[in-house]
C-alpha positions in Angstrom: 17.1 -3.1 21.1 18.8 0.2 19.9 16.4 3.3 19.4 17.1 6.2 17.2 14.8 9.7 17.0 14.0 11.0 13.3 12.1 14.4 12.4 10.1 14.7 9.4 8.7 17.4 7.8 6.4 16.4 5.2 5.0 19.1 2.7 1.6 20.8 4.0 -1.0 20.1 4.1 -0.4 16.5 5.3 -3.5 14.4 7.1 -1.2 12.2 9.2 -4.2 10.2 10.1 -5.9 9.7 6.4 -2.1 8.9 5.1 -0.9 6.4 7.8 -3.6 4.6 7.7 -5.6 3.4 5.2 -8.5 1.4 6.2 -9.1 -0.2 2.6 -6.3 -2.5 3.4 -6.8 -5.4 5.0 -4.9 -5.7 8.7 -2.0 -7.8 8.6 0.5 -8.6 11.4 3.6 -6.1 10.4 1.8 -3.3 11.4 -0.6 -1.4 13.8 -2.5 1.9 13.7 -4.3 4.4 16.2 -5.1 7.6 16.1 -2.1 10.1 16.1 0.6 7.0 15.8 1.8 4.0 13.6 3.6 0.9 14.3 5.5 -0.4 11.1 8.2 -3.1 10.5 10.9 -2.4 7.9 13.3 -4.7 6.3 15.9 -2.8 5.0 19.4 -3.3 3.7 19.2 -6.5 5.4 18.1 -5.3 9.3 14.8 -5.6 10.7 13.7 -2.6 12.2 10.7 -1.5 14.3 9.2 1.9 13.4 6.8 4.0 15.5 5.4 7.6 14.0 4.2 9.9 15.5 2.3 12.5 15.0 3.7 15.9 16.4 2.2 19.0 13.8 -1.0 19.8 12.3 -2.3 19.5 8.8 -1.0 23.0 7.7 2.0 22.7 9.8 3.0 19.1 9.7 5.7 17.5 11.6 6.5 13.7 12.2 8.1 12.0 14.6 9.7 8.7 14.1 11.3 6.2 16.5 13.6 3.2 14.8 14.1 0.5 17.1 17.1 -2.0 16.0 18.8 -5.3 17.3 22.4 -3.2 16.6 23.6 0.5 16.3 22.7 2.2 12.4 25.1 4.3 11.1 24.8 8.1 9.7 25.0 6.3 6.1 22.3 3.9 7.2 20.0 6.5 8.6 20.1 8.7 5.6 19.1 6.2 3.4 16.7 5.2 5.5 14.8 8.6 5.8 15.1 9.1 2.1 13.3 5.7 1.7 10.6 6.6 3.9 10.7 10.2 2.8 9.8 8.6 -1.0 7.5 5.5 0.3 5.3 7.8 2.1 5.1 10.7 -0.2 6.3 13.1 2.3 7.3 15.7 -0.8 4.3 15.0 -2.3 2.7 18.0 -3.4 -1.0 18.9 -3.6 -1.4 22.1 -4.5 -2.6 22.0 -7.6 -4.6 18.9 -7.4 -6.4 20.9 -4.6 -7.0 23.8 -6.2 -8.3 22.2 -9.4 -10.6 20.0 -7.4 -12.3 22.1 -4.7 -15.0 22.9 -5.9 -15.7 19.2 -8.1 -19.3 18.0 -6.7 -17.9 14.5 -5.6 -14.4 15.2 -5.0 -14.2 18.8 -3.5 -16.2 17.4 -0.4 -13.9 14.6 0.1 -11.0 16.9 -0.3 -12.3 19.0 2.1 -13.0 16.6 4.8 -9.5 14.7 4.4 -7.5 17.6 3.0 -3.3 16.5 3.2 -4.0 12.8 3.1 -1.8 10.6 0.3 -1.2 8.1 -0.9 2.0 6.2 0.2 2.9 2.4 0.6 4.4 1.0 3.4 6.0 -2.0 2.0 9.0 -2.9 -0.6 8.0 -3.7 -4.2 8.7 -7.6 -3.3 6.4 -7.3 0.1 3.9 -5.5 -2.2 4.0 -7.8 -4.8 3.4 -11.0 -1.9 0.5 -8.7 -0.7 -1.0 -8.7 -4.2 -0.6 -12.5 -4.9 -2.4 -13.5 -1.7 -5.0 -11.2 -2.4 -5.6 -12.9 -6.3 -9.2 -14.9 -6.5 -10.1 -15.0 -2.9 -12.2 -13.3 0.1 -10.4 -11.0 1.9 -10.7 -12.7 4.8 -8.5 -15.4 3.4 -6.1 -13.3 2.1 -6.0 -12.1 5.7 -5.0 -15.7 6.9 -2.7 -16.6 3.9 -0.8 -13.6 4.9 -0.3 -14.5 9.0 0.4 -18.3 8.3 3.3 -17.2 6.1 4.4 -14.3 8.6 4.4 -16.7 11.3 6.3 -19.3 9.0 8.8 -17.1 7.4 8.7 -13.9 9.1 10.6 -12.5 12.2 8.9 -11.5 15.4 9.8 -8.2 16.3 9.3 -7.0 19.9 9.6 -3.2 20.7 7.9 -0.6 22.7 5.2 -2.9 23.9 4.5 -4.2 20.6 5.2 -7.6 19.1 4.7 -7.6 15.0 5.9 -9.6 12.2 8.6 -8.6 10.0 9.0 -9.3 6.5 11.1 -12.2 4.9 14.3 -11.5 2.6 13.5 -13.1 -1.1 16.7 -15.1 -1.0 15.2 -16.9 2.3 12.0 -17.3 0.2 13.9 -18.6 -2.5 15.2 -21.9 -0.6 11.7 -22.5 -0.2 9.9 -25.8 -1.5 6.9 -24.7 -3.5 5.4 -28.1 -1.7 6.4 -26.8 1.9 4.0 -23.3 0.2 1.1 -25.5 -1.1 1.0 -27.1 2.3 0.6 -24.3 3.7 -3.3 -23.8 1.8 -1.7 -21.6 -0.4 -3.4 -23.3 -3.7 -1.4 -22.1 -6.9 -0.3 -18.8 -5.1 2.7 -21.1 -3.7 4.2 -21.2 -7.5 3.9 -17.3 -7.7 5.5 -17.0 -4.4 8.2 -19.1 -5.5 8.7 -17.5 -8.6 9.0 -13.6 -7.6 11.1 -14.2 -5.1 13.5 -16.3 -7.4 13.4 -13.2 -9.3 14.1 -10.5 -6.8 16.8 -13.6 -5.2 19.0 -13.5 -8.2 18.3 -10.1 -9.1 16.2 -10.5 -12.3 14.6 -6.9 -11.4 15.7 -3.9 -9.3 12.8 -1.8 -7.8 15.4 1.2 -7.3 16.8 1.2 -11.0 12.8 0.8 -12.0 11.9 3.7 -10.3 14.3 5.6 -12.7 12.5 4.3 -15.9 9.0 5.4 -17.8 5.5 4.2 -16.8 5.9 1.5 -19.7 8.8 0.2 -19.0 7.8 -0.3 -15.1 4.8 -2.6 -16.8 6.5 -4.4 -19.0 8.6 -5.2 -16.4 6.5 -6.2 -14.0 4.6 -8.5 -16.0 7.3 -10.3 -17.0 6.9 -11.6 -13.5 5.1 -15.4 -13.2 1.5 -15.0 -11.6 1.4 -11.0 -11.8 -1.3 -9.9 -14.0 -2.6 -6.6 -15.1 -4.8 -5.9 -11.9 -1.4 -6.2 -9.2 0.4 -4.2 -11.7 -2.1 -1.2 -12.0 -1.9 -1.0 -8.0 2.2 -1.2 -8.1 2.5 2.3 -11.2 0.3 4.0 -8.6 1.4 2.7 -5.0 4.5 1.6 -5.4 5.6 4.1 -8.5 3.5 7.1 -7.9 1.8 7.5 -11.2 -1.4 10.0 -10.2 -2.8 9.2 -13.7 -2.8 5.9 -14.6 -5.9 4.5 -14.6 -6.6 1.4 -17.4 -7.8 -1.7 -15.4 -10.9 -2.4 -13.0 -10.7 -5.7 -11.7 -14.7 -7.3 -11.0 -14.5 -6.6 -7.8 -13.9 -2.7 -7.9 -15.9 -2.7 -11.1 -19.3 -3.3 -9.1 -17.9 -1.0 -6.1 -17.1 2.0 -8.2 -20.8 1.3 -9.7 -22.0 2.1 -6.5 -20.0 5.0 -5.6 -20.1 6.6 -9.0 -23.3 6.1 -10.8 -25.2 4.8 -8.0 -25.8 1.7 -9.6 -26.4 -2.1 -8.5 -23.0 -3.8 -7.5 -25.3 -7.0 -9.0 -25.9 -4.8 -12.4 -22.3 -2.8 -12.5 -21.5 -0.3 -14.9 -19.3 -1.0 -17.9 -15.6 -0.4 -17.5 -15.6 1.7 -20.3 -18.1 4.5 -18.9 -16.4 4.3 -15.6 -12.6 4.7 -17.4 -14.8 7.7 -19.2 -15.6 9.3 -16.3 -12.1 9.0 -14.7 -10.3 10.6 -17.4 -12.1 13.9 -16.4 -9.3 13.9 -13.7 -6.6 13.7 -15.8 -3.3 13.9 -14.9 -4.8 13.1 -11.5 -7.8 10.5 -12.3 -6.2 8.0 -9.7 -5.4 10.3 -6.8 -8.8 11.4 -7.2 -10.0 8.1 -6.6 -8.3 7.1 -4.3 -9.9 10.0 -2.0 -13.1 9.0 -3.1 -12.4 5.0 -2.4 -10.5 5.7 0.8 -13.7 8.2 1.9 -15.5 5.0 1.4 -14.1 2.8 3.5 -13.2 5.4 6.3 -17.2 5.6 6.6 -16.9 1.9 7.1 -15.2 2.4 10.0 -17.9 3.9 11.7 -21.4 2.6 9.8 -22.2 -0.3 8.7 -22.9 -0.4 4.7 -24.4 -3.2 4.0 -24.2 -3.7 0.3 -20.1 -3.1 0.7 -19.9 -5.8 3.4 -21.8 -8.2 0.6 -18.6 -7.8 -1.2 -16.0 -7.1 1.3 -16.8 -11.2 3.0 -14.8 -10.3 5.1 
C-alpha cells in the first residue's frame, strides 16, 4: 500500500488522548487505540484507507501526525478534501475558550475540565456508518451490539492490512443496498436487518446528503433524519451533537442514560432514576453548552472505568 504524511494543528488546548479515544464506545473492529496513537479506517470518496495518528505536541501546543495508507496514489485534490474532512469530523477548529472559562470553576464540571482539559468531542465515522452504529445498538446489551457489528464487518466489510495492523473497513451503501433483508436476518440481526436495509436504500439513491445537511438548521437536520425507517429520536439526538456539532441540544434521555445520569447527577438509585424532566432542568444550566458539558462529565465516567471497577455501572453496561 501507498503511504502519505499529514500535519495537523488542531486549536489548543487539545487532549489528543481524551479526544481520540473515547472509552464510552464500545470496541468495534475498524479501529484501535493506545496511548499517544490511533488506528482508524476511512471510506472516502470511494477508497479505503488506513489512518494512523499520532500524537506529536502537547495540550497547549498541539500537533498531530497522521499517516494515510492506500491500495493506489491520492491526489493533491484528494488529500485536501480529505484533511478538511478529518479537520471537521474531529473538531480540530473546535474552540474552547469560552466553554472553559465559563466552566472552571462549576463544582462538577470545573474538576473534570481540569483533569481532561482540550478533549472533544469528534466522531470518527460517516453519517451512514454512524447511523449502522446506532441501529445495532437499538434494544440490546452492548455486548451484542458488539457482535452484530463484527459479523456484518466480516460479512460486508473490507479487511485492511497496514502497518502491522489488520481492521475492518466500512461498506459503501450501494453494496448494502443489493443486500437481501433475509441474507441480514440470517445473520441474528432480528428487525435491525429492515433498518439496515432501508438507510442504506436511502443514502444508495441519494434520498439525503450528509454534506448539503450539514449546511441546514438544527430542525431541519431532525426532520430529516427521522424521515429515515428505524431511526428514532434517541439515534437522532446522538447524530445533532456527534455527527452535526450542536453543543446545546439536549431533549431526549433514552432509559438507559436516564438511570446513569441519576447516578452521576443526583446520586440517585439507577433502580429509582430521576425524572427526565429534573435532569433536562438541570442541563439547561449549561446552556449553549448543556451537551458538551455532559459529555465531559459522561466520558470522566467511563475513563474511571478504565481503571476501577464500578459496580453499579457494570449492572447496566452487561457488557
Amino acid at each position: 500500500m501507498k503511504k502519505k504524511t499529514i500535519e495537523f494543528k488542531p486549536k489548543p488546548p487539545f487532549n489528543f488522548d481524551a479526544s481520540m479515544h473515547k472509552p464510552a464506545h464500545f470496541a468495534s473492529a475498524d479501529s484501535q487505540w493506545r496511548p499517544d496513537i490511533r488506528w482508524q479506517t476511512m471510506l472516502w470518496r470511494q477508497k479505503k484507507l488506513g489512518l494512523k495518528f499520532v500524537n506529536r505536541g502537547t495540550v497547549n501546543k498541539p500537533k498531530v501526525k497522521l499517516m494515510v495508507w492506500s491500495k493506489s496514489g491520492l491526489t493533491d485534490e484528494f488529500l485536501d478534501s480529505l484533511i478538511s474532512e478529518i479537520r471537521y469530523r474531529y473538531s480540530f477548529d473546535l474552540d474552547l475558550t469560552e466553554f472553559n472559562q465559563k466552566f472552571n470553576h462549576d463544582p462538577q464540571l470545573g474538576p473534570i475540565i481540569k483533569k481532561w482539559r482540550g478533549m472533544r468531542p469528534l466522531n470518527y465515522s460517516s453519517l451512514y456508518e454512524y447511523l449502522i452504529i446506532g441501529i445495532v445498538l437499538q434494544n440490546c446489551t452492548v455486548a451484542r451490539s458488539v457482535k452484530m457489528m463484527q459479523v456484518l464487518f466480516e460479512r460486508y466489510g473490507t479487511l485492511l492490512k497496514y502497518d502491522g495492523k489488520k481492521l475492518y473497513c466500512f461498506w459503501q451503501p450501494k453494496s448494502m443496498n443489493k443486500v437481501q433483508e433475509q441474507e441480514l436476518r440470517a445473520l441474528k440481526l432480528g428487525y435491525r436487518a429492515k433498518s439496515i436495509k432501508r438507510v442504506s436504500q436511502a443514502f444508495a439513491e441519494e434520498l439525503i446528503d450528509e454534506f448539503k445537511l450539514r449546511q441546514h438548521n438544527q430542525e431541519t437536520q431532525m426532520k430529516e433524519l427521522l424521515k429515515l425507517y428505524g431511526i428514532g429520536p434517541a439515534t437522532v439526538w446522538y447524530i445533532l451533537f456527534d455527527v452535526f456539532h450542536h453543543w446545546d441540544f439536549f431533549n431526549h434521555i433514552s432509559p438507559w442514560e436516564q438511570k446513569i445520569y441519576s447516578k452521576l447527577f443526583f446520586n440517585q438509585s439507577p433502580e429509582k432514576p430521576a425524572p427526565v424532566k429534573k435532569l433536562l432542568k438541570h442541563f439547561a444550566k449549561y446552556g449553549q453548552y448543556q451537551q458538551l458539558a455532559v459529555h465531559y462529565i459522561w466520558e470522566d465516567l467511563w475513563w474511571k472505568r478504565k481503571n476501577k471497577h464500578i459496580p453499579w455501572l457494570e449492572k447496566l453496561i452487561r457488557l
